[in-house]
C-alpha positions in Angstrom: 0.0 0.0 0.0 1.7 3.4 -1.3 0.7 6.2 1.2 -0.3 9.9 -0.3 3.1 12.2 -0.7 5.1 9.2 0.3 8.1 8.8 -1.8 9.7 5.3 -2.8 12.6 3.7 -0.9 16.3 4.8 -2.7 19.0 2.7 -2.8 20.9 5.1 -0.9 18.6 4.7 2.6 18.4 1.2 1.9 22.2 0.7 2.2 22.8 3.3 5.1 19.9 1.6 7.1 21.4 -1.8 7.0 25.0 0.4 7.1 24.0 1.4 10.7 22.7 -1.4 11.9 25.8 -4.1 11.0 27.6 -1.3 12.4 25.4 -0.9 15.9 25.7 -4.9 15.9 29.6 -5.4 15.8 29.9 -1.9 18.3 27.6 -4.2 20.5 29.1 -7.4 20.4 32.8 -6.1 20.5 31.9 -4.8 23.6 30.0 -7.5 25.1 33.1 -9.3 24.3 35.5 -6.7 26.5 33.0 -6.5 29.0 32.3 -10.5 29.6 33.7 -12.8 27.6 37.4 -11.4 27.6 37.2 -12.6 32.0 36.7 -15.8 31.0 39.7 -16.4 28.9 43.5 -17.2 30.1 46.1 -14.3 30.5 47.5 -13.5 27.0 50.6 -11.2 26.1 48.4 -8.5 24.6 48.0 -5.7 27.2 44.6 -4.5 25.4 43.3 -8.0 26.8 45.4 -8.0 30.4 43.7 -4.7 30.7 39.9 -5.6 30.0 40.6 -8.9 32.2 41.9 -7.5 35.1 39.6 -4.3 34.9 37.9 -3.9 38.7 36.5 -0.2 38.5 34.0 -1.0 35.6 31.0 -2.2 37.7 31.6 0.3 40.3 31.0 3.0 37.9 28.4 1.4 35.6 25.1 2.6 37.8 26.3 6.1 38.8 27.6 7.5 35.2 24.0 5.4 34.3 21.9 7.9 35.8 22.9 11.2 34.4 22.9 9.5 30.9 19.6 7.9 31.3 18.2 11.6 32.5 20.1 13.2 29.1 18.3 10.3 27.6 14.8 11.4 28.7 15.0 15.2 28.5 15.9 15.2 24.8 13.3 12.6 24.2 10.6 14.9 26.0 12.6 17.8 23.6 12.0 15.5 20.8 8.6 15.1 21.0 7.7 18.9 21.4 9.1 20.0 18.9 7.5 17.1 16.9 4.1 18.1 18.2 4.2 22.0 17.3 6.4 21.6 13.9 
């Protein structure tokens, strides 16, 4: 179903939309891996991975730099939607 003044799909948004998300996926899982799965694997000679592994100070600052992001989060989604509602 074609909607009134709805243009067709380029080529162009097709390839930045899966772009963006292949790129959100491998940022995601890259850092699942540093955050997780890089504690369960033996000491190696890389000190990129020593430093993930032996990291102690990520947990403790996870929930309070959470909170001011989350309220950033919120305020531009409330900004977001007013200006969406008087455009």
């Amino acid at each position: 179903m074609k909607l009134p003044g709805k243009k067709t799909t380029t080529t162009g948004e097709i390839f930045w939309g899966y772009f963006f998300v292949i790129i959100g996926s491998v940022s995601f899982f890259g850092f699942v891996f540093a955050i997780i799965a890089s504690t369960l694997f033996p000491l190696s000679q890389n000190p990129l991975n020593q430093g993930l592994k032996n990291d102690r100070y990520y947990y403790c600052f996870l929930v309070p730099l959470t909170l001011p992001v989350i309220t950033v989060a919120v305020y531009f989604h409330w900004l977001s939607m007013k200006l969406f509602k008087h455009a």
